[in-house]
C-alpha positions as CSV (number, residue, x, y, z in Angstrom):
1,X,0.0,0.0,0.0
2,X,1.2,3.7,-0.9
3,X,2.2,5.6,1.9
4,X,0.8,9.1,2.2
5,X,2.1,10.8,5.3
6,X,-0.9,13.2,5.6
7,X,-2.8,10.4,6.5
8,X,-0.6,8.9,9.0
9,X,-0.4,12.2,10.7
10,X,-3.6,12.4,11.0
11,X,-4.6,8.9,12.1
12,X,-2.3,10.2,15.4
13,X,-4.8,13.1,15.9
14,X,-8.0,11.2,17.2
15,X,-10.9,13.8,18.2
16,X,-9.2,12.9,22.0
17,X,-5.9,14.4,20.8
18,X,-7.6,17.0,19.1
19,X,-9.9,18.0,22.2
20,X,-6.6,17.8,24.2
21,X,-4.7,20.2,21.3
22,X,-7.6,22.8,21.7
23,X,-7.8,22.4,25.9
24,X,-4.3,23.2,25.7
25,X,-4.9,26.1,23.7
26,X,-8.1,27.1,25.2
27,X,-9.3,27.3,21.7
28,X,-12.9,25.9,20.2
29,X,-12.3,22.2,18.9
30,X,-14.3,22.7,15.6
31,X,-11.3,25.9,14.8
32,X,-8.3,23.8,16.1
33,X,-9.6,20.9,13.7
34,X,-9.9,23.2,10.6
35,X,-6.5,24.8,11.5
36,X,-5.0,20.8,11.9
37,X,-6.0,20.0,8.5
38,X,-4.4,23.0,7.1
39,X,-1.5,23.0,9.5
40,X,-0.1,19.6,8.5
41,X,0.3,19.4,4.8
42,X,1.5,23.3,5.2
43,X,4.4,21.6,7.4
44,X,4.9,19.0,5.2
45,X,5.2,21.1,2.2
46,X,8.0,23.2,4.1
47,X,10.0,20.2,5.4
48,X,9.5,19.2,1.4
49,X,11.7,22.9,0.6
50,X,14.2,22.2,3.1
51,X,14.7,18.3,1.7
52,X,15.2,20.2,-1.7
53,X,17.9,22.6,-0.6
54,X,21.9,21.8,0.1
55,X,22.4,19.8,3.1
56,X,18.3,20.1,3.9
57,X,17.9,16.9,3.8
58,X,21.0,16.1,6.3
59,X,19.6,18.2,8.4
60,X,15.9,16.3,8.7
61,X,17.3,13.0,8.6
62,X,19.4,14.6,12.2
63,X,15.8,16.3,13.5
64,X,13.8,13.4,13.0
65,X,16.4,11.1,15.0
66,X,16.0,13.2,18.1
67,X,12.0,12.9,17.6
68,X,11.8,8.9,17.2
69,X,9.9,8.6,20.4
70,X,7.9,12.0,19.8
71,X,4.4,10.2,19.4
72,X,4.1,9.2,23.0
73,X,5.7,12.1,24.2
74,X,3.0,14.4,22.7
75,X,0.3,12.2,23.9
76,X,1.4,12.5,28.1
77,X,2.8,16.0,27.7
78,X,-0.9,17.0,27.0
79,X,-2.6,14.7,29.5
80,X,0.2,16.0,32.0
81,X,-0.3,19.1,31.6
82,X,3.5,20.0,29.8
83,X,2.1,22.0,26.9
84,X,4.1,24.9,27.3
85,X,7.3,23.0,27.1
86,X,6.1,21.3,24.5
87,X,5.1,24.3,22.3
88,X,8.8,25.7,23.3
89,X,10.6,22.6,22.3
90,X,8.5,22.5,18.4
91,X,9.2,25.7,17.9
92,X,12.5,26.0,18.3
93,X,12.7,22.9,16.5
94,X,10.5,24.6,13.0
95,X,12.9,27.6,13.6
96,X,15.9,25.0,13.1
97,X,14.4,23.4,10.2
98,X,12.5,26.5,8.1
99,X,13.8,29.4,9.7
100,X,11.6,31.7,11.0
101,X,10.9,33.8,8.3
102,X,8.7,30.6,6.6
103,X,7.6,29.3,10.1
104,X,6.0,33.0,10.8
105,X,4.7,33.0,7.0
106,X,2.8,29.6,8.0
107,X,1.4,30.1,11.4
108,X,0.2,33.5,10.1
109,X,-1.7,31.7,7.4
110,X,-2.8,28.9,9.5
111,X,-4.0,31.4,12.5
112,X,-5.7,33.0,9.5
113,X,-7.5,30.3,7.5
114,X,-9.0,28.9,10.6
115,X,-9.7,32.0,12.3
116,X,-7.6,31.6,15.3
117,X,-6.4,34.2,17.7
118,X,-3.1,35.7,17.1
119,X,-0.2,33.9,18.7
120,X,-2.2,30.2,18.7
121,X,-1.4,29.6,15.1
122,X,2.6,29.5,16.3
123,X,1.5,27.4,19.4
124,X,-0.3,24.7,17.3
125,X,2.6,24.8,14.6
126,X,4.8,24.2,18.0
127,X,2.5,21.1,19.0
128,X,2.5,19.5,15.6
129,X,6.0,19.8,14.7
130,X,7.0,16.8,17.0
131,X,4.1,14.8,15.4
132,X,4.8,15.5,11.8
133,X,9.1,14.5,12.5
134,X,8.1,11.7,14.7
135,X,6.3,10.3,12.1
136,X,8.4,10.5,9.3
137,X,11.0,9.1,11.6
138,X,8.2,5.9,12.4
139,X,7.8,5.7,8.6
140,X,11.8,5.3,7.8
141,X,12.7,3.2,10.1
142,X,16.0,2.4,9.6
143,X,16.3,4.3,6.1
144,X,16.4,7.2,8.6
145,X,19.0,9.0,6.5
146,X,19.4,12.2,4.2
147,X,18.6,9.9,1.0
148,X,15.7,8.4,2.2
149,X,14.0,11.3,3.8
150,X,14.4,13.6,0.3
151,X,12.7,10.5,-1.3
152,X,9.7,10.2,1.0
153,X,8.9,13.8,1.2
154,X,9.3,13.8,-2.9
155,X,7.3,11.5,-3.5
156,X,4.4,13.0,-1.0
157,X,3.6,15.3,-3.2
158,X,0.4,15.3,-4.8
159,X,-0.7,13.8,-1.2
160,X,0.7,16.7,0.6
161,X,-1.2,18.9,-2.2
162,X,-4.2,17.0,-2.4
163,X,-4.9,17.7,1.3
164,X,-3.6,21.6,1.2
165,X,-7.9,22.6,1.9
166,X,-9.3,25.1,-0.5
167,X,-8.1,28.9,-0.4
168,X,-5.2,27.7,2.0
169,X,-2.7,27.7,-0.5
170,X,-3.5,31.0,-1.7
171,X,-2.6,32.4,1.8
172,X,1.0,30.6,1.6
173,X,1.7,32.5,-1.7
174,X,4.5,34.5,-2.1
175,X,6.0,32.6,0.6
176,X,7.8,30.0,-1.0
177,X,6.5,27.1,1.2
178,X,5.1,25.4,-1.6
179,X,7.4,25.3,-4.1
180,X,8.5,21.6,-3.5
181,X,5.2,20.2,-4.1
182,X,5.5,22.5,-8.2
183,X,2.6,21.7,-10.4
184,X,0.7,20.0,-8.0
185,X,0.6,23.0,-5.6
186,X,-0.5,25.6,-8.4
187,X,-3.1,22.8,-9.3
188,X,-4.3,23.2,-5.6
189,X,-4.4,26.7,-5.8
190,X,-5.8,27.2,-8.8
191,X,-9.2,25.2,-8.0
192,X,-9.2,27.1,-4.4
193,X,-9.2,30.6,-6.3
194,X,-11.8,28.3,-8.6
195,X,-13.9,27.6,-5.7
196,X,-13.8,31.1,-4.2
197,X,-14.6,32.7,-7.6
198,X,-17.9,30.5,-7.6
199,X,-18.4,31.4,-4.0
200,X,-18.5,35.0,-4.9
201,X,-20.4,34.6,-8.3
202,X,-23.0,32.4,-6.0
203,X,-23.2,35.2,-3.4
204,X,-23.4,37.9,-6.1
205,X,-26.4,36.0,-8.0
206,X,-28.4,35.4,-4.4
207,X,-27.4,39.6,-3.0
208,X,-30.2,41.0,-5.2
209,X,-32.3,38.3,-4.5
210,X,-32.8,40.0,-0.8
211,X,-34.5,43.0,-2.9
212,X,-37.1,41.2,-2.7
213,X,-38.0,40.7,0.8
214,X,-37.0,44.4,1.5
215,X,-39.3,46.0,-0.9
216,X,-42.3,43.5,0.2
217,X,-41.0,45.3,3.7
218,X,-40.9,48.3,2.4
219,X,-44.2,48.0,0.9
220,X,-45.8,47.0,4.7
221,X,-44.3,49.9,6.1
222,X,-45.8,52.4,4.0
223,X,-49.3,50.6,4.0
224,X,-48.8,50.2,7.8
225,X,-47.7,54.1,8.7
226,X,-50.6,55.5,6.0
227,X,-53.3,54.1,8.3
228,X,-55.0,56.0,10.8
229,X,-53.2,56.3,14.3
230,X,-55.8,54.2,16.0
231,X,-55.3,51.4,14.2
232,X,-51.5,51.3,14.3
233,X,-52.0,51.1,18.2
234,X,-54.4,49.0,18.6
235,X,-53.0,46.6,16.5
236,X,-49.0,47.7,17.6
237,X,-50.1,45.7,20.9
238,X,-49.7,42.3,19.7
239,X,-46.8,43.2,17.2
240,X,-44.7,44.0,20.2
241,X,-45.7,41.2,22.1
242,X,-42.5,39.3,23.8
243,X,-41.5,36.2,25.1
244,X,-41.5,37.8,28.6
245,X,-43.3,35.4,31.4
246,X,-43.4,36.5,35.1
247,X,-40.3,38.3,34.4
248,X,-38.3,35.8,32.6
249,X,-37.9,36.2,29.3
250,X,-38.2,32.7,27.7
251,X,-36.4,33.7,24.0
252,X,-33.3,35.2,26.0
253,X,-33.5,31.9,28.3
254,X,-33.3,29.6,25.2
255,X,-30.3,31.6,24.3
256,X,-28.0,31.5,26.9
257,X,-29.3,27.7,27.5
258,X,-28.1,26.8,23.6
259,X,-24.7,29.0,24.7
260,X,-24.0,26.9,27.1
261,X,-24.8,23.7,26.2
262,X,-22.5,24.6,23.0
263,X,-19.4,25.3,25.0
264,X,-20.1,22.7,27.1
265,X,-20.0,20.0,24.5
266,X,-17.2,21.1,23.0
267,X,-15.1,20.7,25.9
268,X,-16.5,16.8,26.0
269,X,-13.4,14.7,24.5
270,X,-13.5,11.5,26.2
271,X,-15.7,9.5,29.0
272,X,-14.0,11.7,31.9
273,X,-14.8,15.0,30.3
274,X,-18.4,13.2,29.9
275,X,-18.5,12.9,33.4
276,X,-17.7,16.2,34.6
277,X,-20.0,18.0,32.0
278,X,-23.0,16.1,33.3
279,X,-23.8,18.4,36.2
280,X,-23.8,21.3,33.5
281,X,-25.7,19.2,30.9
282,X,-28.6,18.5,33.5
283,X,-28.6,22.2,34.5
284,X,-29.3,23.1,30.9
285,X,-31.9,20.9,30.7
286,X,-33.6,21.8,34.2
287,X,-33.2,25.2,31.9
288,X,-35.2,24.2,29.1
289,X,-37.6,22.0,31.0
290,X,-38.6,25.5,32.8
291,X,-39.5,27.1,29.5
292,X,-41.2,23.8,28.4
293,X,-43.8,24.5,31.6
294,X,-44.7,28.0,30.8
295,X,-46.0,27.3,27.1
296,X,-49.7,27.1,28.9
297,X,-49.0,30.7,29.7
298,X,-48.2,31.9,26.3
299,X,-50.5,33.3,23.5
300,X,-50.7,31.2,20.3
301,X,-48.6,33.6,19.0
302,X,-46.3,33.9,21.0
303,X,-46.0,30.0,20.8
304,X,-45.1,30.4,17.5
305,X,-42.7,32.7,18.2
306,X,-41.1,30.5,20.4
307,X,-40.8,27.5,18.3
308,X,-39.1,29.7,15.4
309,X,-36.8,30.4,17.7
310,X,-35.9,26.6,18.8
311,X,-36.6,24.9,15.2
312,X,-33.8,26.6,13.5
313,X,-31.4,25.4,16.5
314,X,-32.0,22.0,16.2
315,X,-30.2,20.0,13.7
316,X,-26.8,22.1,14.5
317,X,-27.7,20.6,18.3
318,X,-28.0,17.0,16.6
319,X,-25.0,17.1,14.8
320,X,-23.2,18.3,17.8
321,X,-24.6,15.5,20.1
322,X,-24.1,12.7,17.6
323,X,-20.1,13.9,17.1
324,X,-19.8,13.8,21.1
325,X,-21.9,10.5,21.7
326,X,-19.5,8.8,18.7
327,X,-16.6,9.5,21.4
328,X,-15.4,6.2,23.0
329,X,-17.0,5.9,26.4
330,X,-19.3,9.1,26.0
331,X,-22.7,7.7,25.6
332,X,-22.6,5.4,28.0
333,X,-22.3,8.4,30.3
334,X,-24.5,10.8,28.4
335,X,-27.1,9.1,26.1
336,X,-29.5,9.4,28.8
337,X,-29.4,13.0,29.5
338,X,-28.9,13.8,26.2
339,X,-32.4,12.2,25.1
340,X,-34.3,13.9,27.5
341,X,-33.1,17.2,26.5
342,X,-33.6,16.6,22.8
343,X,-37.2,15.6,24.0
344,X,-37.7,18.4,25.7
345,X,-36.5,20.9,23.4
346,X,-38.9,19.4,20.5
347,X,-41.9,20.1,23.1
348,X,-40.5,23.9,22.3
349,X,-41.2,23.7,18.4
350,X,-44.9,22.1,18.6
């Protein structure tokens, strides 16, 4: 079977390693994810220009022998807490091996493709710079010289560009980071300015489309300020009507109850995380279940209101509670609580 290093990075970075990554970080999972999938065939194409250049290769071949027992190391830094020597120790190692002109160029344009705050894109490059050498040291074996390492990163090249996401290799140009990978980067950039040209053509086509609505809008509003004043406050009563019930306001509740139960599933990465989210999980649910029992209190309108508020909510909610209950050990702990709060917020769209 071909090997294709991209993949045999990545097999490393389970969603446990990932969640770990972004707790470390104190970044979002979903953004460190987005940033991992750029981040790695970005390093990759680098290490590919310093295999290319005079005594590059030498150089790698003497990296990746200090980093032969790198996987494991990663793995109990993070779980003991050693992330900031960890970050230290890749990064000086990039510096080594790109310099840090090109290692500033590529966490910029990591930290910027996934929308990451600034610093964290050198912080993750830090963190994955062990991974990426240890396995290309795993893959080698005992070829784990300057003649094999040129020939494994050459021939990763249409892998390494293949998994360069769209637009991500526009934000390396200019930098010279993927020139090893030669027509197969500029075929990976060409289809991501491809892809953002049809983006824009697609948003340009659907932008007058929204004339529509706003002149039907446009049209109530003069048909509704035209009438006599009576009728615009008689019948202003029930436009303004709110969600408010014995001083809670029900929409705002549903808000800050989706909030939270956002960030606190994305902090769920394994069965002990699980654990220590139920408390919070249950709470949110008490939450909802509180809003559930004042629906006999609330005009049909307002009902409706309510439920256009919740139905939109709901598959993003599904998709996040099926990724976490897919975790190893989760929905054993979870499933439960989970159900009942899916039940109860589909009592809120009726």
């Amino acid at each position: 079977m071909a090997v294709n290093l991209v993949s045999l990075v990545m097999q490393f970075l389970t969603p446990d390693m990932t969640g770990r990554i972004a707790t470390a970080l104190g970044l979002d999972r979903n953004l460190v994810q987005t940033a991992i999938n750029a981040a790695v065939p970005g390093l990759l194409a680098g290490l590919g220009g310093v295999a290319a250049q005079p005594s590059g290769a030498q150089r790698l071949a003497d990296a990746a022998k200090q980093q032969t027992n790198s996987l494991g190391k990663v793995a109990s830094a993070l779980s003991e807490g050693g992330q900031t020597s960890l970050i230290e120790r890749g990064s000086q190692l990039l510096s080594s091996l790109l310099g840090a002109r090109d290692q500033s160029a590529l966490a910029e344009a990591v930290a910027k493709f996934a929308g990451l705050g600034q610093g964290k894109g050198g912080s993750l490059l830090g963190m994955l710079a062990p991974l990426v050498m240890g396995t290309i040291a795993k893959q080698q074996g005992t070829r784990l010289d300057a003649s094999g390492i040129s020939g494994l990163l050459a021939s990763q090249k249409d892998n390494i560009a293949a998994a360069l996401p769209a637009g991500f290799g526009n934000l390396l140009g200019g930098t010279g980071l993927l020139d090893s990978l030669g027509d197969a980067a500029r075929t990976a950039t060409a289809a991501g300015r491809q892809t953002a040209r049809e983006a824009t053509s697609a948003s340009s086509s659907l932008n007058w489309l929204w004339l529509i609505p706003l002149l039907a809008i446009a049209a109530f509003a003069i048909y509704w300020f035209s009438r006599p004043a009576e009728q615009v406050v008689q019948q202003g009563v029930t436009a303004v009507q709110n969600l408010t019930i014995g001083g809670l306001d029900l929409g705002k509740q549903i808000n800050d109850s989706v909030t939270d139960l956002r960030t606190t599933l994305a902090g769920i990465t394994d069965a002990a995380s699980a654990r220590a989210s139920l408390p919070k999980l249950q709470d949110v649910t008490a939450q909802v279940d509180k809003v559930g029992g004042m629906i006999g209190q609330l005009s049909a309108e307002q009902r409706k209101l309510l439920a256009g508020i919740v139905s939109p909510l709901i598959p993003s909610l599904n998709q996040l509670f099926d990724k976490v209950l897919a975790i190893p050990g989760v929905a054993e702990v979870l499933k439960p609580t989970i159900d009942a709060l899916k039940a109860k917020l589909a009592t809120l769209t009726a």
